[in-house]
Every structure is written in structure tokens, then in C-alpha cells.
N, C-alpha and C positions, 0 to 999 in steps of 0.2 A: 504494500500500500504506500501512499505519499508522504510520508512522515519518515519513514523508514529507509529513502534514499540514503540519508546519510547513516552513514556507522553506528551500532551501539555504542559504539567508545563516546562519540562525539557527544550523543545525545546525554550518555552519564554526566559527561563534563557541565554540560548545557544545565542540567535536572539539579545538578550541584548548589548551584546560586541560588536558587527558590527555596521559600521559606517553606515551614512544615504543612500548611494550611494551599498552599498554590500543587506542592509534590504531591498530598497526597487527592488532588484533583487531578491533575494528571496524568496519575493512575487507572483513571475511571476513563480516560479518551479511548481507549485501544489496547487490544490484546499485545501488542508489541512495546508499548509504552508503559504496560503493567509492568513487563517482563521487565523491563531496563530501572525501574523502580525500585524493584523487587530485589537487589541487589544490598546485601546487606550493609556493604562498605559505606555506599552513598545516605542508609540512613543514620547509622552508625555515628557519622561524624558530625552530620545537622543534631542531631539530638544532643550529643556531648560533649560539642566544641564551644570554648566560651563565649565569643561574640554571638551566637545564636542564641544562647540561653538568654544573652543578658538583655537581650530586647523584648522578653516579655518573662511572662512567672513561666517558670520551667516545669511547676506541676501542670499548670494546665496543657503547656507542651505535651506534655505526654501522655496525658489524657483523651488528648486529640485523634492519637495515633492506635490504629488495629496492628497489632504485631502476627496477628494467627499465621501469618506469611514466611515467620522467622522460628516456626512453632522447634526446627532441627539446632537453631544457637540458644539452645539451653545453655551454654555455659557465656560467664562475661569474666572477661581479662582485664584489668586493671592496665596492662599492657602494652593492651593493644588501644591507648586511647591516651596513655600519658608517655611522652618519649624524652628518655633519660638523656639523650643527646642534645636537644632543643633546649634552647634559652626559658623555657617557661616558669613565668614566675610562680611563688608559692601559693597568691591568692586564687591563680587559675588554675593550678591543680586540687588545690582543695573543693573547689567550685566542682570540679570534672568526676571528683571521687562524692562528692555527695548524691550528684547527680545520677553518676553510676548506683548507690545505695538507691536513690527512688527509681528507678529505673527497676532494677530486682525485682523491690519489694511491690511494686505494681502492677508487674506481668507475672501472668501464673506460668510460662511456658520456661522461664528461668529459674534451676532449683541449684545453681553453682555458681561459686562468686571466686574471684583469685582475686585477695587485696598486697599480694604478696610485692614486699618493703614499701607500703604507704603508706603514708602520716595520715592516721584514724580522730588524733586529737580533737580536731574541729570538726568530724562529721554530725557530732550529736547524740546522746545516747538514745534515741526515740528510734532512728535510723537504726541504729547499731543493734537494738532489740528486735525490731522488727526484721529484720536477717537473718536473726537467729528461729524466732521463730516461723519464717516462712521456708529457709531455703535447705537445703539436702547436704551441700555440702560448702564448708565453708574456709577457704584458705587465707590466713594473717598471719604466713613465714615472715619473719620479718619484719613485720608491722611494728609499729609506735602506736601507744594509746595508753591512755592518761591507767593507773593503775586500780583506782576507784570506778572506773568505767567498766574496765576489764573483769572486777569481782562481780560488777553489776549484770552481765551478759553471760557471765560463765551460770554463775546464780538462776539464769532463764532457759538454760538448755534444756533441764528436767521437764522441762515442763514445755517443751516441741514438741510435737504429732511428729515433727517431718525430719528436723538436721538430724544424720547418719554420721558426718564426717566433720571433725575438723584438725588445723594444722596449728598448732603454738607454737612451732619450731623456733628457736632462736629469739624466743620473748619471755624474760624473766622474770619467771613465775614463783619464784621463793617466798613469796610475800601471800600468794594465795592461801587459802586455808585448805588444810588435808582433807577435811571433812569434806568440802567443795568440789576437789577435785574428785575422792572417791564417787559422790552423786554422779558427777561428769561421765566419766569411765562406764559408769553403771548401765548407763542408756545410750549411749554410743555402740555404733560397728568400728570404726574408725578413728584412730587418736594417732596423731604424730606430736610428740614434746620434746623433739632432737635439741640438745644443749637450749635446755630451758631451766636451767641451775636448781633442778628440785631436793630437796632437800630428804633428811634419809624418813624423816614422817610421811613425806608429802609421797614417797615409793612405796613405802607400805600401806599406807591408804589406797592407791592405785592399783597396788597390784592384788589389792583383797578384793576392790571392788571388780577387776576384770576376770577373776575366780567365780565371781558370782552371774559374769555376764556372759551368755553360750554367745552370742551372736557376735561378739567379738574377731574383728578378722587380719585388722590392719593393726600397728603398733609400733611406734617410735620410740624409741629411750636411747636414740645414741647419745653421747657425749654426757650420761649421768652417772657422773661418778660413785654418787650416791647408794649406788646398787653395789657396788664391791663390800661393802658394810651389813649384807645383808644373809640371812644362808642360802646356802641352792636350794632348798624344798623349797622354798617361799617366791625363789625364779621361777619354780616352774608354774608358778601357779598363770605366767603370763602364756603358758602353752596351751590355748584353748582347743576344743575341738574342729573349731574351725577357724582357726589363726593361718594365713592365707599369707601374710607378710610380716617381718618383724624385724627391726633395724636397731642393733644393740652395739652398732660401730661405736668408736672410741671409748665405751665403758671399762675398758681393764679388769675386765672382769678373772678373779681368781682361777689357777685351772681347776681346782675340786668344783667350784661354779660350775663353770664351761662344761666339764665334764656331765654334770647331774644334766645341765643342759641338751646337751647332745644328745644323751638316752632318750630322752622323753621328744626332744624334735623328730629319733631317730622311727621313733613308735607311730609318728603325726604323718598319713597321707593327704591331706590339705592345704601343708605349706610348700609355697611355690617362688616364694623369696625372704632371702636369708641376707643382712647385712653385720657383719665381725668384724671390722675396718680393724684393725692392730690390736686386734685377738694373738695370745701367743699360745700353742698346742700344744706345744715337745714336752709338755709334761701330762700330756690328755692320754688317752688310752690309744692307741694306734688306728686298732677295728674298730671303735667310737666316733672318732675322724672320719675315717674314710665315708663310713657306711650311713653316718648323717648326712654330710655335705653333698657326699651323691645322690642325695633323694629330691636335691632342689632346683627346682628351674634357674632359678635366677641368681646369681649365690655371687656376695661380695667379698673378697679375702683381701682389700687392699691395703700393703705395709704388714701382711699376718706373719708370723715365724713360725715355721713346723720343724720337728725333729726328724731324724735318719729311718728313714725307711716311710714317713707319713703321706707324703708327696705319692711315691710309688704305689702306696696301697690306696689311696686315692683316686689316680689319674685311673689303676685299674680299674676301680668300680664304676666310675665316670664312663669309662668305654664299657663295659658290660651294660648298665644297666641305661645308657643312652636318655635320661632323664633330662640332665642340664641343656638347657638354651645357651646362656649368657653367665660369662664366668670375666672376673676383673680380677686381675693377679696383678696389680700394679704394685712398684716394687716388692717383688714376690723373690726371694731366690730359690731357683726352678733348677740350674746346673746338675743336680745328682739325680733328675729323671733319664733313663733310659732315653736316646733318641728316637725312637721306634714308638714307644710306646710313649712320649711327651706329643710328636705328631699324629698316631692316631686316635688317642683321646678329643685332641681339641678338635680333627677335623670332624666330630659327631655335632658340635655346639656352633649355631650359629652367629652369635657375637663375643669376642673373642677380645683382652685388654691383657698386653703384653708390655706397655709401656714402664718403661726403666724397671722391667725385671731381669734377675740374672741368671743368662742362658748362656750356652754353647754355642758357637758356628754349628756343628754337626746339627744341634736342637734346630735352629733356625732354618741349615737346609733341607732338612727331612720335613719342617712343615708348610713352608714354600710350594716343596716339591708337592707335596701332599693335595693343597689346596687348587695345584695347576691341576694335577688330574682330577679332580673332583672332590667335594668336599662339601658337607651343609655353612663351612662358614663362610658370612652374607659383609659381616663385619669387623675388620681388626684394626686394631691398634697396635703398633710394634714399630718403637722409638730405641732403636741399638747404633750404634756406631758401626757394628760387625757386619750391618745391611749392605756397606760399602764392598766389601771385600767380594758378596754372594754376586756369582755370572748375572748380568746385567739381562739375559734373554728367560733366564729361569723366574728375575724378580719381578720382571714385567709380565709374564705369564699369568703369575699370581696375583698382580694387580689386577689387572682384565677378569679373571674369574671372577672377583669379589664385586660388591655392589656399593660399599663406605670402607675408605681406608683412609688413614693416619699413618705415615711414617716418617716422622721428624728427626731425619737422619744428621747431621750437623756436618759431618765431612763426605755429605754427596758430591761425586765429581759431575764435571758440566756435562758430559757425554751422559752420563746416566741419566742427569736432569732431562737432556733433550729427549733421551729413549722412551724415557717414562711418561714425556707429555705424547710422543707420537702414539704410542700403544693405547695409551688412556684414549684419545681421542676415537679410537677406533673398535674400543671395547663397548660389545653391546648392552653388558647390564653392568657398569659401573654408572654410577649417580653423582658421588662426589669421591675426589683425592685431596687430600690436604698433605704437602712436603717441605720442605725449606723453600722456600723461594715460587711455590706452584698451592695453585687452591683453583679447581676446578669442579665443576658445578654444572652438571646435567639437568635445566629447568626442565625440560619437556625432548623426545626427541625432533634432533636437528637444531637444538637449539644450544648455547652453551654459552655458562660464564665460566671466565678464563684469567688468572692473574699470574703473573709470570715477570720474577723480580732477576735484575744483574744477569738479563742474557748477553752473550758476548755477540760480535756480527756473525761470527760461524752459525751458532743455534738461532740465530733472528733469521738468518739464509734460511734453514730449512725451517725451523717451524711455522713462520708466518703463512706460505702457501699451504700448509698441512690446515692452519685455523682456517682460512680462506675456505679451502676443499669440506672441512666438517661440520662447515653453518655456524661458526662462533660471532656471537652475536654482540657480545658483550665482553670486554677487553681491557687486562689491566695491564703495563707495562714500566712497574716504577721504579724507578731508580735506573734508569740503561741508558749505554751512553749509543746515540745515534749518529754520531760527529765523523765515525771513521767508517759509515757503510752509506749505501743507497737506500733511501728510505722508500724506495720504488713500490716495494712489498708491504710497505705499511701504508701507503699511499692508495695503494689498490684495495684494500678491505678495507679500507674505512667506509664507502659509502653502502656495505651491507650493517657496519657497526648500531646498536641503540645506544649502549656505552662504550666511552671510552675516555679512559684514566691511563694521561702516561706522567702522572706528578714525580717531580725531583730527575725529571731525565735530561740529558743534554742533546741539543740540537744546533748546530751551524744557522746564522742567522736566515740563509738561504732555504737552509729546510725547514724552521719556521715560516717563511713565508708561503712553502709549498705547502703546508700541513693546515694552514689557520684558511687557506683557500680551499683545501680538496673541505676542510669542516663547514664550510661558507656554504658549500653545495651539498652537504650530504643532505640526502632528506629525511633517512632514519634515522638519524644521529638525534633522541633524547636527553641523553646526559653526557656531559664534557668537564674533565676533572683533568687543569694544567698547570698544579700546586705548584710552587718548587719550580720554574721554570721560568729563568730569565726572558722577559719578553720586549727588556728596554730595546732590543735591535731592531723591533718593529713599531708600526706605530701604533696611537692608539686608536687611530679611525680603524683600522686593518683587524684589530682586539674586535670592536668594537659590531663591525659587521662581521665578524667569521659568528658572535655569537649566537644572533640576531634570529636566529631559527634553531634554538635549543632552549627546551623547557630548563635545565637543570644546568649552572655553569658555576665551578669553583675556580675561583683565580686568587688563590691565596701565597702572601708570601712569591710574589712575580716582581717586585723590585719597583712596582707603582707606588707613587707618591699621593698623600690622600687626597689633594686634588683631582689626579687621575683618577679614583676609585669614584668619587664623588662623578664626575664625568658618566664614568660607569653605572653607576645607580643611574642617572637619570635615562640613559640609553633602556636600562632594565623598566624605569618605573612607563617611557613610553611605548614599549613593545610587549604587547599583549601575546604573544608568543614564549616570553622570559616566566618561570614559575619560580626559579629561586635562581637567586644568585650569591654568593659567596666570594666574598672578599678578605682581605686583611682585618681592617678595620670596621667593615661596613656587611652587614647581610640584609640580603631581604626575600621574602617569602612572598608567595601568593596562595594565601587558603581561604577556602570557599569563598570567594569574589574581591578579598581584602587584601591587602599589602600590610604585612608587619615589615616595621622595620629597626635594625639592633644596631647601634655605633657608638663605638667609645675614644678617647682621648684627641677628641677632634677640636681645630684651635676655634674661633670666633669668626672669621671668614667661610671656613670649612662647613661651619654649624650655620651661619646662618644663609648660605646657597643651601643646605641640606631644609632647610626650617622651611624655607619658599618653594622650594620642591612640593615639599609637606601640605602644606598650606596651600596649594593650589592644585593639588591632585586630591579630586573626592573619593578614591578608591583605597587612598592610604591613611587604614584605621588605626594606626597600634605604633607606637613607638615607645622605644627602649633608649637611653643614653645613659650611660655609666661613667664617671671619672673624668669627662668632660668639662673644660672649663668654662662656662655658659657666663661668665660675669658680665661682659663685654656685649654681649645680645640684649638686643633692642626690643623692650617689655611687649611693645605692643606685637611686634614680631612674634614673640610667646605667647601673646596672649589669644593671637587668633589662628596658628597651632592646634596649641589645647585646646578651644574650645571646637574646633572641627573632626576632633578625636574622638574614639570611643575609648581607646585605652593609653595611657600615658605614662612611663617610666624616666624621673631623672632625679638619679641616686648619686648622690655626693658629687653635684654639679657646679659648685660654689654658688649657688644662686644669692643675687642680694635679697632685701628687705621689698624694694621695692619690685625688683621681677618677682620675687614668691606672691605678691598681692593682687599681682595682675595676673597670676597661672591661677591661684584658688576661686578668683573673683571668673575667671574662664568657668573653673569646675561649676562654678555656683549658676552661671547663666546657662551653660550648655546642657542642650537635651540630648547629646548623644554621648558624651563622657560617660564613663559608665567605673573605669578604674583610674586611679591618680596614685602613684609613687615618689612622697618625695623625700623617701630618708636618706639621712645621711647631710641633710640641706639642714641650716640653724632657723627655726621658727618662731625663736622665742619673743622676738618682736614684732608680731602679727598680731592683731586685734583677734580675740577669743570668738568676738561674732563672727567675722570673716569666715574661720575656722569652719565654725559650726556650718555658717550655709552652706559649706561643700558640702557637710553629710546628708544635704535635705535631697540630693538629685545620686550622688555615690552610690555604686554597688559597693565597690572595694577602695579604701585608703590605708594606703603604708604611709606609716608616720616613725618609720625606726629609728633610735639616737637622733631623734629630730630636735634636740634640748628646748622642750616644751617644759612650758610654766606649768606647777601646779591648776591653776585657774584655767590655764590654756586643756591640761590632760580632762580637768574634771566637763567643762563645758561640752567638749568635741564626745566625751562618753555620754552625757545627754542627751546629744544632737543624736549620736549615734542609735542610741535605745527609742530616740522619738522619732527617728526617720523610717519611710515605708520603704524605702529603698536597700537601706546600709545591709551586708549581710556578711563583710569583713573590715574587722581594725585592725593593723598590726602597728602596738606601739611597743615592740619590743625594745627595752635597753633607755627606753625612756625614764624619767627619774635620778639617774646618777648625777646631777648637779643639784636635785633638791638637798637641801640642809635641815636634815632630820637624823636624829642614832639609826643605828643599822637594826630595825629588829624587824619580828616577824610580822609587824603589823604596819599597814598603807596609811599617809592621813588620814584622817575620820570622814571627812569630808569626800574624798575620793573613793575612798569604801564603801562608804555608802550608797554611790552611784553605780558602781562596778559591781553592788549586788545587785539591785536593779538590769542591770544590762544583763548580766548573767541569766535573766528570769525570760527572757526572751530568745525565742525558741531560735530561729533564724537569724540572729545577730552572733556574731561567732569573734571574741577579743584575743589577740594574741597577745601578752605582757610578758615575759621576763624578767620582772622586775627587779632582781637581783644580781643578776650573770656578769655584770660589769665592776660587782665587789668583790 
């Protein structure tokens, strides 16, 4: 039909920009427009990106929206929505993870949550309950959250129809009460509490109450020391009928432990992984070892120490009873196994971690050879030095057969490097290699990403036509020097390239010019990554147009001066083609129809071309400046900036008295501000009113070490608590110039209001008010 001329892709792009309310109309036009809808990514990021929240209540958001469409993404990733590499600030991640928590608890088709290492502080406890008692399974590895909180939700578990699972891994729990935890345990399928510092009450309550609990199946206690204190009957009591998984890594546990252990696992046909991370044996019983360890699918020994003869009686059982999948012998010393039978044990086990164990040559050839003829393993790791020495057509063999390998060999020679990328290229069920210098990556067939670091021109000779020949699509080539060959071969695959990354390589100004022309014309060329790379010998019109038809361009560290960069941004902000670009000093982004943009230590000229930029492009929402010296800049220049922003960041920017009044007095008027940052800036001579009317229109205000008055901190928490807007302060670090004794109590007068704001559900205060004594 006529809509459908152009591309799905295009039309996603197109569907991107529309608010919740227009997309899910356009839904309803056509069977093909459903489909392109329907696409989870494209709702995914309208729903939880913050500029879109912040234009309307985000519950009614989502409200709006029928998910029965999504009914297969039961599970939400924390993850997949906040990215640890991106400049995002604190109040928008917390925004994203709240939203995430209503999101959950609103659709019935989401019964798993992964909040793993997010800051839970500010979520809420209302949120934080209702998760518990909605969802199935619930992962906070890692997480931060307030310690009173944390009693309050564990407290609510008993009392779920539905959560089966959750993860405290690495969140210290010493502080809970035994008795608490034992309820816990009781009603659970699932507990992971990996170095979660429990204490030796807080294990015997656990492990009386998982004695009582049959449905128990899953079970974490690595890194509790705690257990070593304890007798082995009382271990065993964690060996349920149907204990399916148990990870007891770094406990040290006693070998009379261990041993009582072993017996009773060895009795268990329902466990199917076993984690001992620096368990030591040689004092366990022989036949005990063996005849447990072989009964488990998935079995971790990583760092374990076995005695003389345990290995051997092991590996046998392993190849008799053909049970293990996946065995991880990381530094393991293996040397006293049999060659013969060290390679055909493991070639029964499909994933296979050999790295910096201590083996043989003879071990290593026999399982090479092993795996060329045939073999279930899919997977190995195997990081030895001695890899060097094995025939170069036997080791490629056994790369080719397998489907994920890892061998990070440190004295690969370059002939090997080049063998192993030709063979790889040409193996039909390899997926990925990872080696010193090479990480190859089978997206799809015919398709391939390819990085390949320090080829000399001999290996550039032949493998370029080889990438050419096997559809590699996507190309990294860093650090190589290009100066002493013809770059004829790189020159000619570029225009099938999407990516291509040749950062920190050398090139003759001549073959820059050839390179930045053949990128001028590629049409599939995506993304362009030429870090590291002297480009003063060209110019910067020449930069400027090879970009000009690339969504994604990093030119970082290329020896531009920030004028030049400056330059560059503006090329970026008028070519609706550019979606990010990356500079030195300066980045900028294009997400969902907006321009963020991030620059630091730029002088007063620099800043204020960048500021006019700003200020006359409607499409640029969001700015960041850090360390910048803004003294110099012309108020009213700042002032109508900010007020045509939604979001604004400028942190320790030396701003005076009088640009601060014309940036708050922006906040105050503008209807599309929505966030303002200005710690690190002195406010103490700002009128308290001023202050305040920022919070009457603010979602979010950072006010961090802003050396705010008394008067100033207590009024803006007013403002904040009576605004329908405000729904973060962060006055962290503020206080330290008040002149009061150091105790555990706030003026009276500030206290009072900070109870008050605290009693409001949706207003969320960040203070610290101590960390700077």
C-alpha cells in the first residue's frame, strides 16, 4: 500500500518524534503501521526517556498506553534504559528508574524487574512495596537503598501471593534482623545473598528456615564467611530436595564441611549447578570429589586446589557419566591429568574455561586435536602462552569447529594473527573470537564485525581482500600504521563499510585526503570513528563535508583547536543527517527529535558562539557545561538560552551574582525548563524569592555546594514542598559554611520544613548534610 513505499526503518525513525497520544493513533491507520509501532524499542524509549516524561504526569503516560502487544517482554532491565557511558545526570536517572518502578507495577504482563547497581534511594518506599508485592522476580545486585527502607520491603515479602525470587547480592545486610531474614527464606524459591556480610545468627536463621522450605531451589551464600563457624549437619540443611542451584564460592569452607557437603549433594539428582570458587579438596575424601562434582551440569571450580590422584578420578567420572555441560577450571592446576584422558573428558562438555590454568603442551595438543575432529565443545576459553608454540593449521582447525572462543594469547606471532582471522572468516559456525589484537563478531550470516589492532602492511595485503570477499561490514583498524603501504584495499571496502573505526592510526596526509573523500561518498557508511588521528594536514571544510552523510562521527583528540570543534558542532547542529557527534571538548547527541549538548572548559568567545548557536536553534533542548568559565558572558545572552531550554546544566561555571539572577529569573519565566543545575556556582547573594520562583515551574534543581544561606536553604524547601511541579532537590554539601556545633541535629527552623517536604510523596530531597566535615 502507499505509506509503505518507504522503508520500515525510515518510518520507525519518522514514529520516533510523536508523542504517546499521536503513536498510539497511528497505530490504528494500517496493518503495516501497527507492525512498525509494535516494535518495542520505539516504545520503550518514549515512555522512559526524560524529556518525554517531563512534558506531562508520567502516570497518566502510561495509562494511556495498551501494552497487550508487549505481553512476550515480561522482563525490564534497568539497562537497557540507563547507559553507564553517557553523561546522564543523577536527577535523570533517578527520574528513569522511578518511572521504570511505575511502569512494573502497572502492567500485569511484567512479573521481573533487574534494578541491578541502581540508586533505589529516591525511588520511594510506596514504589518499592508495590514491586514487591506485584512482581515474581526481583533483582537489587548491587543496588543502594536507604537501610530503613530495605527492612521495610524485606518485612513485605511474607506477605506476596506472587515474588518467587530475589537477588541481595552485594548489599549489606548485617544490620537486618535474623528473624526477618529467616520469614524471607521461608517463602521464597529463590535467594541469592553473594557477599552480603551476614553475620553467623543471620546463617542460622537462614538456613533453619530453608530446612523448612521444600520449594526451595536456587541459593546464594558465596563470599559468607560466616558459614565456616558453623557444623556441617547444619550445611546440609541448605541441600533441599529440590535445590537446583547453589553458589557457596569464596566461603572457605572447612574440608570436614565440604566433605559432609559433598555426601548429601552426592545423594541430590536435582542439582544442576554447583559454584566452590576457592574451595580446597586435598583433604576431602577422593571418591566424595569425584562422584559429586560429576553429577552436575554446570559446576564452578574457579582458583579450587585438589590433591594427587582427585583431578584423575574426576575427569574419569566426568567422561563416564557424561552429565557436565559447563565446567570453569580457571586457575585450576590440571598438569598431573593424563593427556588422553584431560582431552577426552572435556570434549563431552560443551562450554569449557581453561583460562590461566596449569596445563601441558601435550594437555593442550590432545585437546585441540580432539575438538578438530569432533567434539560437543561449543565454547572455550584457553589463555596459555604455550598456544604459541601449537602448529598454526591444527589451532585454526579448532577454532573453526567451535562457535565462542577466547584465547588471549600475549606472544601471538603476526602470521598466526593473520591465519586465525582468515580461517575465522571462513568458519561456518563460529559466532565470535576474541584474541590479542582481533574480536570478531558474526551479527547475522554474511555479515561481520571485525577489529583488528597493529596489522603490519604484509597482513593489511592479505586480509583486507579476504574482509572484502566475506561481507564484513563493520571494521575496526586501531592503532596501524598506513604511511608505508597503499591504502588501495582499504579504499575499496569502504563503500560496503556501516562502521568504521581506524582511531590512533597513521596516514600520509595524501591518504587522508583519499580516505575522508572515498567516506564523503560512501552511502552505507553509519558510523565513522577517527580518534587519534592527526587531521591538521587537511582542512577543515574537507572534515567537514567527508562527514556530512554519517549519522554517528567521533573526532576526538585530532589536534582541533576549540574553535575548530565549535565550527564542527555547528556543521552537526545544521545537518539533519549528523545523530551524534563526538569531539574533544564538545559532544552532541540527537535523541528522539532533540539535540543534547555537553562542553567543558571553553573560554568566553568559544561559549558565547556556542550560547547563539543554542539560542537560535529550536531543536537544541538540553545543555550541559562543566568547568567552564562563563564570567565574561553577556546575562542577557544566558538569559534567553535558558529560558528556551528544557534542560540546563552549568556546574562550577564561575557565574557572577548578576548572571545567576538572570539564569533563575529564565527558570522562573520559562514554560519549557523543566531541569536547572547550578552547583558548584556561589548563590549566596541571590534574593531567597528569586530562588523560590524557580521551584514554582522546576521538575528538577541541583543546588550542590551552592553556599546557600540558611534563609536561602529553608525558603527554596518550601517553594519546593508547595510546588506542583518540583519532584527533585539536590542540595547536597550545602550547609558547610553555616556556623553552628557539628551535631546530629539541623537548625530548628530548617527541620522543620525538611519534615514537611519529606511528607510529600513525589518530592524527593537529596542533602548530605554532613560529608564535607
Amino acid at each position: 500500500m502507499l505509506p509503505m513505499i518507504l522503508p520500515s526503518e525510515v518510518w520507525h525513525h519518522i514514529f520516533s518524534f510523536l508523542p504517546l497520544t499521536d503513536l498510539k493513533t497511528v497505530m490504528l491507520v494500517c496493518k503495516d503501521f501497527s507492525s512498525v509501532c509494535a516494535r518495542e524499542s520505539l516504545w520503550r524509549n518514549v515512555i522512559l526517556n526524560k524529556q518525554k516524561l517531563s512534558k506531562s504526569n508520567a502516570d497518566m503516560e502510561l495509562a494511556m498506553i495498551e501494552m497487550e502487544r508487549f505481553n512476550f517482554k515480561h522482563k525490564i532491565n534497568i539497562k537497557d534504559y540507563i547507559d553507564e557511558s553517557e553523561d546522564m545526570e543523577e536527577a535523570q536517572n533517578q527520574n528513569i528508574t522511578r518511572n521504570i518502578f511505575r511502569y512494573c507495577c502497572s502492567k500485569e504482563h511484567v512479573n521481573e524487574l533487574s534494578m541491578e547497581t541502581a540508586n533505589l534511594s529516591q525511588v520511594g518506599l510506596c514504589l518499592l512495596i508495590r514491586s514487591i508485592l506485584k512482581l515474581k522476580t526481583i533483582n537489587f545486585r548491587f543496588s543502594s537503598i536507604d537501610k530503613n527502607d530495605l527492612t521495610i520491603i524485606l518485612s513485605m515479602i511474607p506477605y506476596s501471593q506472587s515474588l518467587k525470587s530475589i537477588n541481595l547480592s552485594y548489599m549489606n545486610l548485617s544490620n537486618i534482623s535474623p528473624q526477618l531474614l529467616h520469614k524471607v527464606a521461608k517463602c521464597l524459591e529463590k535467594v541469592s545473598l553473594n557477599q552480603s556480610n551476614l553475620t553467623v545468627d543471620q546463617c542460622k536463621n537462614l538456613l533453619h528456615a530453608i530446612k523448612m522450605n521444600p520449594q526451595m531451589s536456587t541459593l546464594g551464600l558465596g563470599g559468607q564467611q560466616s558459614l565456616r563457624l558453623l557444623p556441617g549437619e547444619m550445611l546440609t540443611h541448605m541441600i533441599t530436595q529440590n535445590m537446583k542451584c547453589l553458589d557457596l564460592s569464596e566461603t572457605n569452607l572447612h574440608h570436614c564441611q565440604l566433605e559432609i557437603l559433598l555426601k548429601q549433594i552426592s545423594k541430590l539428582t536435582s542439582m544442576t549447578s554447583l559454584d566452590l570458587k576457592n574451595s580446597v579438596f586435598s583433604k576431602v575424601d577422593t571418591l566424595v570429589v569425584a562422584d559429586a562434582l560429576s553429577n552436575i551440569e554446570d559446576l564452578g571450580l574457579m582458583q579450587t586446589e585438589f590433591g594427587t590422584g582427585q583431578l584423575d578420578a574426576l575427569f574419569k567420572q566426568i567422561l563416564h557419566k557424561q552429565k557436565t555441560k559447563e565446567v570453569n577450571l580457571y586457575s585450576v592446576n590440571l598438569k598431573e591429568i593424563d593427556k588422553t584422558l584431560f582431552a577426552e573428558a572435556l570434549r563431552t562438555i560443551k562450554l569449557v574455561v581453561l583460562s590461566f590454568t596449569v596445563i601441558t603442551y601435550d594437555q593442550a595438543v590432545s585437546l585441540l586435536a580432539a575438538i578438530r575432529q569432533g567434539s560437543k565443545i561449543r565454547t572455550l576459553y584457553m589463555n596459555h602462552d604455550l598456544l604459541c608454540n601449537v602448529d598454526t593449521r591444527l589451532l585454526c582447525g579448532a577454532i573453526a569447529s567451535l562457535e565462542y572462543v577466547c584465547m588471549m594469547i600475549p606472544k601471538m606471532n603476526r602470521k598466526m594473527v593473520s591465519e586465525i582471522i582468515s580461517q575465522a572468516l571462513k568458519a561456518k559456525r563460529l559466532t565470535k573470537l576474541m584474541s590479542p589484537g582481533i574480536l570478531m563478531v558474526n551479527l547475522r550470516p554474511s555479515k561481520f564485525h571485525l577489529m583488528t589492532a597493529n596489522l603490519n602492511k604484509d597482513q593489511l595485503k592479505q586480509l583486507l581482500p579476504e574482509y572484502a570477499k566475506a561481507g564484513v561490514q563493520e571494521l575496526k583498524l586501531n592503532n596501524t600504521n598506513f604511511t608505508e603501504m597503499d591504502i588501495e584495499s582499504l579504499i575499496s571496502i569502504i563503500p560496503s563499510l556501516s562502521f568504521l573505526d581506524v582511531s590512533f592510526s597513521k596516514f600520509t596526509p595524501d591518504q587522508l585526503t583519499t580516505l575522508l573523500h572515498t567516506v564523503k561518498n560512501a552511502k552505507n557508511l553509519e558510523e565513522l570513528v577517527l580518534s587519534g588521528i592527526d587531521l591538521s594536514s587537511v582542512s577543515l571544510q574537507m572534515v567537514k563535508e567527508s562527514i556530512c552523510n554519517i549519522k554517528t562521527v567521533s573526532l576526538q583528540k585530532n589536534f582541533f583547536d576549540k574553535m575548530s570543534e565549535v565550527e564542527l558542532l555547528r556543521e552537526g547542529l545544521m545537518n539533519s543527517k549528523i545523530m551524534c557527534l563526538k569531539l574533544r571538548y564538545l559532544k552532541m547527541k540527537f535523541l528522539y527529535g532533540d539535540y543534547r549538548l555537553v562542553c567543558e572548559h571553553f573560554n568566553s568567545v568559544q561559549t558565547t558562539m556556542l550560547l547563539e548557536m543554542v539560542k537560535d536553534n529550536p531543536k537544541v533542548k538540553e545543555l550541559i557545561m562543566t568547568g567552564d568559565d562563563l564570567s565574561q558572558i553577556d546575562e542577557e545572552l544566558l538569559f534567553h538560552a535558558v529560558y528556551k531550554l528544557e534542560s540546563v546544566s552549568l556546574i562550577g561555571t564561575h557565574l557572577t551574582v548578576e548572571q545567576l539572577a538572570r539564569i533563575v529569573s529564565a527558570a522562573a519565566s520559562s514554560d519549557s525548563l523543566k531541569s536547572l543545575n547550578l552547583s558548584s556556582n556561589n548563590l549566596s547573594k541571590l534574593s531567597p524569592d528569586l530562588l523560590v520562583s524557580a521551584t514554582e515551574n522546576l521538575t528538577v534543581l541541583g543546588l550542590e555546594s551552592s553556599s546557600l544561606t540558611q534563609q536561602q536553604c529553608r525558603d527554596i524547601i518550601i517553594g519546593a514542598t508547595t510546588s506542583s511541579t518540583m519532584k527533585f532537590l539536590n542540595l547536597n554539601l550545602v550547609g558547610a559554611e553555616w556556623n553552628f556545633s557539628l551535631t546530629q541535629n539541623l537548625p530548628e527552623d530548617i527541620s522543620v520544613v525538611l519534615k514537611n517536604a519529606q511528607r510529600k510523596e513525589d518530592l524527593h530531597i537529596k542533602w548530605d548534610f554532613y560529608s564535607q566535615w
